[in-house]
C-alpha positions as CSV (number, residue, x, y, z in Angstrom):
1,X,6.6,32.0,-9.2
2,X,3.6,31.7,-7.0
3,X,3.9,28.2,-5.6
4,X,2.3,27.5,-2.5
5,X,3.6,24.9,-0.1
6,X,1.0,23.3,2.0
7,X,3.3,21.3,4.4
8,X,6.8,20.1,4.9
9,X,7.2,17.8,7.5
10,X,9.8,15.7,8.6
11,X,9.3,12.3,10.8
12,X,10.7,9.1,11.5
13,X,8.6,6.5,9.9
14,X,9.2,2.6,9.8
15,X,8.9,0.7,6.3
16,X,9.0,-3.1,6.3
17,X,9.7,-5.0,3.1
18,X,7.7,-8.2,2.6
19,X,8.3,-10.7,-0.4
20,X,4.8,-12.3,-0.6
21,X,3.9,-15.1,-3.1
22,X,0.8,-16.5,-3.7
23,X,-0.9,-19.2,-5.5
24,X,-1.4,-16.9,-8.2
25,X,1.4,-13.6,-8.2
26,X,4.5,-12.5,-6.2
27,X,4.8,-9.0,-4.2
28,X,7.7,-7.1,-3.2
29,X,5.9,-4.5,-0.8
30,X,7.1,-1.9,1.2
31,X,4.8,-1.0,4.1
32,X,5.5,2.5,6.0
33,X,4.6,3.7,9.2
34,X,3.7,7.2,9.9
35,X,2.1,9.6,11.6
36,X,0.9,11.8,8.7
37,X,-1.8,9.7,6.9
38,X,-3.8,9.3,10.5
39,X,-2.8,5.6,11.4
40,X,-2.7,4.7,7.4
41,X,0.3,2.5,5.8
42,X,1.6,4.1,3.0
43,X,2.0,0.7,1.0
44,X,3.9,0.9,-2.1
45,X,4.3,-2.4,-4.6
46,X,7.8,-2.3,-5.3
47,X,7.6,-4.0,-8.6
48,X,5.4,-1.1,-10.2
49,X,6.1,1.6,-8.2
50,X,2.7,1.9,-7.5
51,X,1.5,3.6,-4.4
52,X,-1.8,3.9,-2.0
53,X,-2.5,4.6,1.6
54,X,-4.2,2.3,3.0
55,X,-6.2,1.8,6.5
56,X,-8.4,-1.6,7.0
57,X,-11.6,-0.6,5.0
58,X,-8.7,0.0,2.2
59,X,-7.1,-3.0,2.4
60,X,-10.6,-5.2,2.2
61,X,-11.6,-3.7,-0.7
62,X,-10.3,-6.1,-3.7
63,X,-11.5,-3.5,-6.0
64,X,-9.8,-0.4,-4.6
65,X,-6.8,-2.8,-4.6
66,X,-7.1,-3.6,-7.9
67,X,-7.2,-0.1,-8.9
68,X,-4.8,1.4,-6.5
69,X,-2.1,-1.1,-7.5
70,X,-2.9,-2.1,-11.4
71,X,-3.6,-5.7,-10.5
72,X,-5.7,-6.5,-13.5
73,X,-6.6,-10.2,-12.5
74,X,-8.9,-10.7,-9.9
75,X,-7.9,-13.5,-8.1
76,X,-4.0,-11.4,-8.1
77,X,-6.2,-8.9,-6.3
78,X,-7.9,-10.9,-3.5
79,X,-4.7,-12.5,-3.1
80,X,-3.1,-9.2,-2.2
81,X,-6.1,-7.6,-0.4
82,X,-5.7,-10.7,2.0
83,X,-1.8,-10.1,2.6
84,X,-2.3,-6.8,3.5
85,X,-5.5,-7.0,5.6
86,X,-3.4,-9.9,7.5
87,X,0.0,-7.3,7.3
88,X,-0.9,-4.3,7.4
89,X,-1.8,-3.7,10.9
């Protein structure tokens, strides 16, 4: 085989787990702390699965969010893309 590993790093991180509901949907997030995405969360929606890192230009972006996170109703999105601009950092 001819893999080719292009880090392995080990850290302590921090994750907090937020329930969030909103006028229109309900999160379960889990927001991580690390030093390997540059001062970017690492914010995964526990419900999906679904996974982006995320700085604050991220986070304000309802389209990225929508994307990033399968949030197919826009309203769901803003709703979201204001918790985490208000949590992330």
């Amino acid at each position: 085989m001819n893999d080719f590993i292009l880090y392995d790093d080990t850290e302590q991180t921090s994750t907090r787990f937020v329930g969030y509901a909103g006028e229109h949907s309900r999160f379960d997030v889990a927001i991580t702390t690390t030093d390997h995405f540059y001062g970017k969360k690492l914010v995964t929606v526990i419900q999906t699965g679904r996974t982006a890192i995320l700085g604050d230009d991220e986070a304000e972006d309802v389209a990225y969010i929508a994307h990033a996170f399968h949030v197919s109703d826009e309203a769901e999105a803003r709703e979201l893309s204001r918790f985490l601009c208000e949590n992330l950092f």
